[in-house]
C-alpha positions as CSV (number, residue, x, y, z in Angstrom):
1,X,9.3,16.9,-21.8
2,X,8.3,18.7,-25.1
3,X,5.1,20.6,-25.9
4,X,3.6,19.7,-28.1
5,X,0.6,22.0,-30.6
6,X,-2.1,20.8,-32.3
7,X,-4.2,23.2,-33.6
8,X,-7.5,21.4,-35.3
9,X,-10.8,23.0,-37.2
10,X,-13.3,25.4,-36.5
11,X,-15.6,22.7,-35.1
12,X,-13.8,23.1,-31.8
13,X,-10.9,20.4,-31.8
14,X,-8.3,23.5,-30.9
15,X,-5.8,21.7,-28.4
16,X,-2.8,23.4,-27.3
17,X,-0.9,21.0,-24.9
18,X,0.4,21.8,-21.6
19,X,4.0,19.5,-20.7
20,X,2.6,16.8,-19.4
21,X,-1.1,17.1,-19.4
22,X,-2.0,15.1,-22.3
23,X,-0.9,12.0,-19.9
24,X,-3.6,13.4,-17.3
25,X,-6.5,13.6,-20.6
26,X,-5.2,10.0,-21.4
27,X,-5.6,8.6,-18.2
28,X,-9.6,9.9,-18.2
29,X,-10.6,9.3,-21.9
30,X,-13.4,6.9,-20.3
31,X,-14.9,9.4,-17.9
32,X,-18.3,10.4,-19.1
33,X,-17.8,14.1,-20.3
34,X,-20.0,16.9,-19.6
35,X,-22.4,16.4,-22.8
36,X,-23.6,13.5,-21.5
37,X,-25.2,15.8,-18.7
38,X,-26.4,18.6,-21.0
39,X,-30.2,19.2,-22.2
40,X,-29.2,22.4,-24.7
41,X,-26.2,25.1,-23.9
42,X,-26.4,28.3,-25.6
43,X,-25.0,32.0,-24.8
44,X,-26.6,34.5,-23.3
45,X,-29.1,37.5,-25.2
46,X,-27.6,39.4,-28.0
47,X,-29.1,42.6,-29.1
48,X,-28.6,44.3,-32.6
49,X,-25.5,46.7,-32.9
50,X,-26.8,50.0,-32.1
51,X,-29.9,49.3,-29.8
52,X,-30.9,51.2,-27.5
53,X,-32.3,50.2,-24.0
54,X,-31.1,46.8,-24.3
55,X,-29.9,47.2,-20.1
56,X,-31.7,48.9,-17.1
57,X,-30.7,49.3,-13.5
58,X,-33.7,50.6,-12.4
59,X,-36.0,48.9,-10.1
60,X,-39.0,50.5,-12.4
61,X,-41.4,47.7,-13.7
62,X,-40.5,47.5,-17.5
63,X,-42.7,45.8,-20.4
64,X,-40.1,43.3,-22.1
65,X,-37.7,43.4,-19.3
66,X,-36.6,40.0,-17.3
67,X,-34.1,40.5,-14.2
68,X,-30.8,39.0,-14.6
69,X,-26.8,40.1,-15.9
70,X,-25.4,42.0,-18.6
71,X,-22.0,42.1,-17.6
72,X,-20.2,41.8,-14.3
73,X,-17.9,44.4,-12.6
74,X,-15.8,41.7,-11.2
75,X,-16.2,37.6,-12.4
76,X,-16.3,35.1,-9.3
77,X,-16.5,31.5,-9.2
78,X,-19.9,29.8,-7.0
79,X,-21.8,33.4,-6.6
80,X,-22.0,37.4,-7.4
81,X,-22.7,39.6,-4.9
82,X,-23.5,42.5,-7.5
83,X,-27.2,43.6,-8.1
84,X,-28.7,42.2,-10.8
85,X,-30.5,45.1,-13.6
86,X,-33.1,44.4,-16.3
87,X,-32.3,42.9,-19.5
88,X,-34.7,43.7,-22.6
89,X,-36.5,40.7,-24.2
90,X,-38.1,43.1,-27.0
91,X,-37.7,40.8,-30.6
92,X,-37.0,44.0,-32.3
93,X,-33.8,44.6,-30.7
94,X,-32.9,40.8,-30.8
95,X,-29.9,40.1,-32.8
96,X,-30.7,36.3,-32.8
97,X,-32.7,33.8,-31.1
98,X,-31.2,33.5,-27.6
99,X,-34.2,35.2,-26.0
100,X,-35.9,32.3,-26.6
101,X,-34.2,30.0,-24.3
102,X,-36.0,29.0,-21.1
103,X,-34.8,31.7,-19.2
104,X,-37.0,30.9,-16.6
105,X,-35.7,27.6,-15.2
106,X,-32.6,26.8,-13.2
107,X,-29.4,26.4,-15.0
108,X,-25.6,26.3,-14.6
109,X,-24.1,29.5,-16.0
110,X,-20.6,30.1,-16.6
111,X,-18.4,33.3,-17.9
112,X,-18.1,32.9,-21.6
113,X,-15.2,34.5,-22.4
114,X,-11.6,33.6,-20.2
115,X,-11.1,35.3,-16.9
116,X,-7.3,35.5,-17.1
117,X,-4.5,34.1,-19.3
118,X,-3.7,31.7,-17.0
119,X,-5.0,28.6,-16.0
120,X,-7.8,29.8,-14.1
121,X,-10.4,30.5,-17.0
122,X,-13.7,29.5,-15.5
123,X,-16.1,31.8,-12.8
124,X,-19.2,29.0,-12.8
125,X,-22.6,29.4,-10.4
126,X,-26.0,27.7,-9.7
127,X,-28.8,30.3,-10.9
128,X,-31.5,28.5,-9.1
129,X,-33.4,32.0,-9.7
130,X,-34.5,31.5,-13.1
131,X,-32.0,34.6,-14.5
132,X,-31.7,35.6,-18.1
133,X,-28.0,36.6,-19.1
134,X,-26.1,38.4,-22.0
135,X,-24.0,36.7,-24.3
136,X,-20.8,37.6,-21.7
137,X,-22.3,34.3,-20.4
138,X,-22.6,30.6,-21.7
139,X,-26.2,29.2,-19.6
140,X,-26.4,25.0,-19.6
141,X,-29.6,23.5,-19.1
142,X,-28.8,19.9,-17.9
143,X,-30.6,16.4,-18.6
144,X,-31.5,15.1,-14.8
145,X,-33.5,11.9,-15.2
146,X,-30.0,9.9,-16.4
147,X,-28.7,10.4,-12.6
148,X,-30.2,9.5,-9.7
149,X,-29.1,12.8,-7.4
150,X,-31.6,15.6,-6.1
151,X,-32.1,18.5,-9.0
152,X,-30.4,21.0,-6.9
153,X,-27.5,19.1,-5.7
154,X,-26.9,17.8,-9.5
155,X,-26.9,21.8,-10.5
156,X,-24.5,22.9,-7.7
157,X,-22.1,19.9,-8.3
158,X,-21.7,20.8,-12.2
159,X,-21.1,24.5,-11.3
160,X,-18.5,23.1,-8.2
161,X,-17.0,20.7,-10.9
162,X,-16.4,23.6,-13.8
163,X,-15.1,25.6,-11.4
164,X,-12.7,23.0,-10.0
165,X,-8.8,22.7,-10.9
166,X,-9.4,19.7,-13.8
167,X,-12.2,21.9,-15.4
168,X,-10.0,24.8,-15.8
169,X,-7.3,23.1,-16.5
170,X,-9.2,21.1,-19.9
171,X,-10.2,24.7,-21.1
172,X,-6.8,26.1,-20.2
173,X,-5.2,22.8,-22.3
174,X,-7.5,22.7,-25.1
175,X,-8.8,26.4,-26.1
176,X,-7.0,28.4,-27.7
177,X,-9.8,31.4,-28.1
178,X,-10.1,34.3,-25.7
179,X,-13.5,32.8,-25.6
180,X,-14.8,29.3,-24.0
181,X,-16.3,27.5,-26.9
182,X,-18.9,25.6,-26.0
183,X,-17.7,22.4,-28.1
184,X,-14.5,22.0,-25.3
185,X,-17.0,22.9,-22.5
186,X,-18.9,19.6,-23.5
187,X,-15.8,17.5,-24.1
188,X,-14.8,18.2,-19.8
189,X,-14.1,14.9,-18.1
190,X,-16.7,14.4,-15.0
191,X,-15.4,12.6,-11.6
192,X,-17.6,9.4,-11.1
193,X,-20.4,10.6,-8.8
194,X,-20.9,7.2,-7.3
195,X,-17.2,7.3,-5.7
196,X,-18.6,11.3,-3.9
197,X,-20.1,11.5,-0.5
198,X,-22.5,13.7,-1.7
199,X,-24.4,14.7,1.6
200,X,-20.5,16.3,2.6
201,X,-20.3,17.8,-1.0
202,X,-23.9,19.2,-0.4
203,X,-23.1,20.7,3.5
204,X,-19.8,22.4,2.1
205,X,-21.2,23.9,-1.3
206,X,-23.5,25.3,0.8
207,X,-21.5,26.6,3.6
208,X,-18.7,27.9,1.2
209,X,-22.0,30.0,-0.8
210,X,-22.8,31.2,2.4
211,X,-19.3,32.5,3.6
212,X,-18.4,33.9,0.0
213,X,-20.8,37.1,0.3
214,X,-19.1,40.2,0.3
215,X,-17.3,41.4,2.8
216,X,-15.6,37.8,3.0
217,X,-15.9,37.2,6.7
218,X,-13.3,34.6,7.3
219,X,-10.9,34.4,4.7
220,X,-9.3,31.2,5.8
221,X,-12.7,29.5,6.6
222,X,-13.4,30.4,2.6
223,X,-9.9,29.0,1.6
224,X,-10.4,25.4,3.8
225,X,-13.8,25.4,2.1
226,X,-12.8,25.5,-1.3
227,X,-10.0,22.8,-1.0
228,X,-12.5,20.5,0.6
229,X,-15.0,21.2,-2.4
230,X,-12.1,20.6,-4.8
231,X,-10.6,17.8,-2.5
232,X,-13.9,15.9,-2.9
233,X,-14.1,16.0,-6.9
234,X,-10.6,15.1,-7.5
235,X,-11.2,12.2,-5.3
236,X,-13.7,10.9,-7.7
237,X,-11.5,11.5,-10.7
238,X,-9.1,8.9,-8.7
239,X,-6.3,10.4,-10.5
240,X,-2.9,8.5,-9.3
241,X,-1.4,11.4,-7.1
242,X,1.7,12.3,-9.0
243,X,-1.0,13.5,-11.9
244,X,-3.0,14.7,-9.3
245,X,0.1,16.9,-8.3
246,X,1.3,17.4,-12.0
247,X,-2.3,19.0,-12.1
248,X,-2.4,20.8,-9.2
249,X,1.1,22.5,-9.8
250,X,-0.4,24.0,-12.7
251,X,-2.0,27.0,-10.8
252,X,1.1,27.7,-8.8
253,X,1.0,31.9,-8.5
254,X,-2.4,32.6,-10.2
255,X,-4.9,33.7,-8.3
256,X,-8.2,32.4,-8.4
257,X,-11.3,34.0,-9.6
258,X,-12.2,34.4,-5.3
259,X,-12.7,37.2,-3.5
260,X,-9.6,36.0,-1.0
261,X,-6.3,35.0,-1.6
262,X,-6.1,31.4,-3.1
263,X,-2.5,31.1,-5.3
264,X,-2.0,27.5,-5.1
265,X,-2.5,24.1,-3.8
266,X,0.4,23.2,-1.9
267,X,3.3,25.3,-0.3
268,X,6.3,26.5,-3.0
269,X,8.8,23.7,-3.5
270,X,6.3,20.7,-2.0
271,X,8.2,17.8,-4.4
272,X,6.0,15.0,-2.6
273,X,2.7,13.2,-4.7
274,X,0.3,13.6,-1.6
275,X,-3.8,13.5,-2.9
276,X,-5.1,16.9,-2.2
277,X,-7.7,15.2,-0.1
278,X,-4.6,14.2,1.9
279,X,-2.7,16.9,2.6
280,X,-5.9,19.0,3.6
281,X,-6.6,15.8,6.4
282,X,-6.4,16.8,10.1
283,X,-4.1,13.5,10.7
284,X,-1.8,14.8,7.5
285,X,-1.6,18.0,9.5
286,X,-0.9,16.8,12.8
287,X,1.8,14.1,11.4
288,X,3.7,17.4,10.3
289,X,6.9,17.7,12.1
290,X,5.7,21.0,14.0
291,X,2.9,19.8,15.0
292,X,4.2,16.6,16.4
293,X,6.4,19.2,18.4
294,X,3.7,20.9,19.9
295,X,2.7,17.7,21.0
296,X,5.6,16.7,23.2
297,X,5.6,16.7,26.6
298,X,8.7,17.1,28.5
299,X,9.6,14.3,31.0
300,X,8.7,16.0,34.8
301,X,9.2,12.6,36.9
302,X,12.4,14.0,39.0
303,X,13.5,9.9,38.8
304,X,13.3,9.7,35.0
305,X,14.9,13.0,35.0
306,X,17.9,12.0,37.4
307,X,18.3,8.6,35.4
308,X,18.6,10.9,31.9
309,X,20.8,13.3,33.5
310,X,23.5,10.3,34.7
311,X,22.9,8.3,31.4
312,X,24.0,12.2,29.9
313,X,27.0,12.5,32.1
314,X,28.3,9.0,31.6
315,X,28.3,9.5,27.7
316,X,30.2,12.7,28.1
């Protein structure tokens, strides 16, 4: 299958397609996209070139100064575990209006430029805080009276949705900039909520938050969490499973913006179209050939036994 280029305008319409994606885009061109969702998005503060004091890590109580992140040491999807510092709000040292922006309220924040050159691109996270960021980071402030799900939960399923495999995979497909431009941020196809058991999505978002601080605890407990999360959303993108796979295969060997070893969906060489949801199942698991073996119990009725034994003898 050919790859195909098309490289649009400066308006945002940069695709570059992967082998076989563009089916995957086709088959969701009805899905609501994000910008149905979003109130205003706009990058983090910028200073003027040159400024001074623009960051403090000090705890000292500053005139101008709002907690929140210049830059992070290390880019992780659902949380940081890093301290946040001081970020200046004085106009004169503004290099534009993003200081402005309501700052204040609870938002959806995401890394604005790529984390890797790979498919992995996006590090998303529910600042529920009310935390002012630098233009490293993209902040989207999100219309909640067209759904009918709790504020919260609405915030933490965006930042579970742009951080899930379909997400990253858009921006991997369609942006071609070291940076995620806003325009293909809004044009990411959303799973239908409706089709989401959202009290599950809820309990796991927030068990998966909770296991993700640093040191990670229980690395597979983190890795069973995040395929459930991910298992969930795909669900309600009801992708036909061989584009569910076609999707999935896509981050074979890259690891995942997650402080413990995630490389991949299914084991190397898995040829067979199983739903994610699936294959994570406890009855998938324990249909598996070696578990079915651990499951059999050797005849011990010395009767059975002799009759087996004959029935052996008389074949040989």
């Amino acid at each position: 299958e050919a790859m195909t280029k098309s490289i649009g305008t400066d308006t945002g319409d940069n695709t570059l397609w992967i082998p076989g994606m563009l089916e995957i885009w086709d088959y969701l061109k009805n899905n609501k996209i994000f910008n149905y969702y979003i109130e205003e998005a706009h990058k983090g503060l910028e200073w003027i070139t040159g400024s001074t004091n623009r960051v403090c890590y000090n705890d000292e109580a500053l005139t101008d100064y709002r907690s929140g992140y210049y830059i992070l040491k290390a880019q992780k999807q659902y949380i940081t575990s890093e301290k946040p510092a001081l970020l200046s709000f004085d106009e004169a040292s503004q290099n534009n209006n993003s200081y402005q922006h309501n700052w204040l309220s609870k938002k959806v924040v995401c890394n604005s430029a790529r984390t890797s050159r790979g498919p992995w691109r996006l590090t998303a996270l529910f600042d529920r805080k009310g935390l002012a960021f630098s233009k490293n980071f993209t902040a989207f402030w999100l219309k909640t009276e067209n759904n009918n799900i709790e504020q919260n939960l609405f915030h933490k399923l965006i930042a579970a949705i742009l951080n899930s495999p379909v997400a990253n995979a858009y921006m991997f497909d369609h942006n071609l900039d070291k940076h995620n431009r806003i325009e293909v941020f809004r044009r990411i196809p959303l799973p239908d909520f409706s089709q989401m058991d959202l009290t599950d999505f809820e309990n796991t978002y927030n068990s998966l938050v909770s296991n993700l601080s640093e040191p990670v605890q229980d690395k597979n407990v983190v890795n069973a969490l995040l395929l459930k999360i991910d298992a969930l959303i795909l669900a309600a993108y009801d992708l036909p499973p061989r584009l569910e796979k076609k999707l999935l295969d896509i981050f074979w060997g890259y690891q995942r913006p997650v402080p413990v070893e995630f490389t991949g969906y299914y084991p190397e060489g898995y040829a067979s179209y199983t739903p994610l949801a699936d294959f994570i199942s406890e009855s998938f698991k324990m249909s598996r050939g070696d578990k079915i073996l651990t499951r059999y119990n050797p005849v011990k009725d010395p009767i059975i036994s002799e009759i087996l034994e004959w029935s052996r003898l008389a074949d040989e």
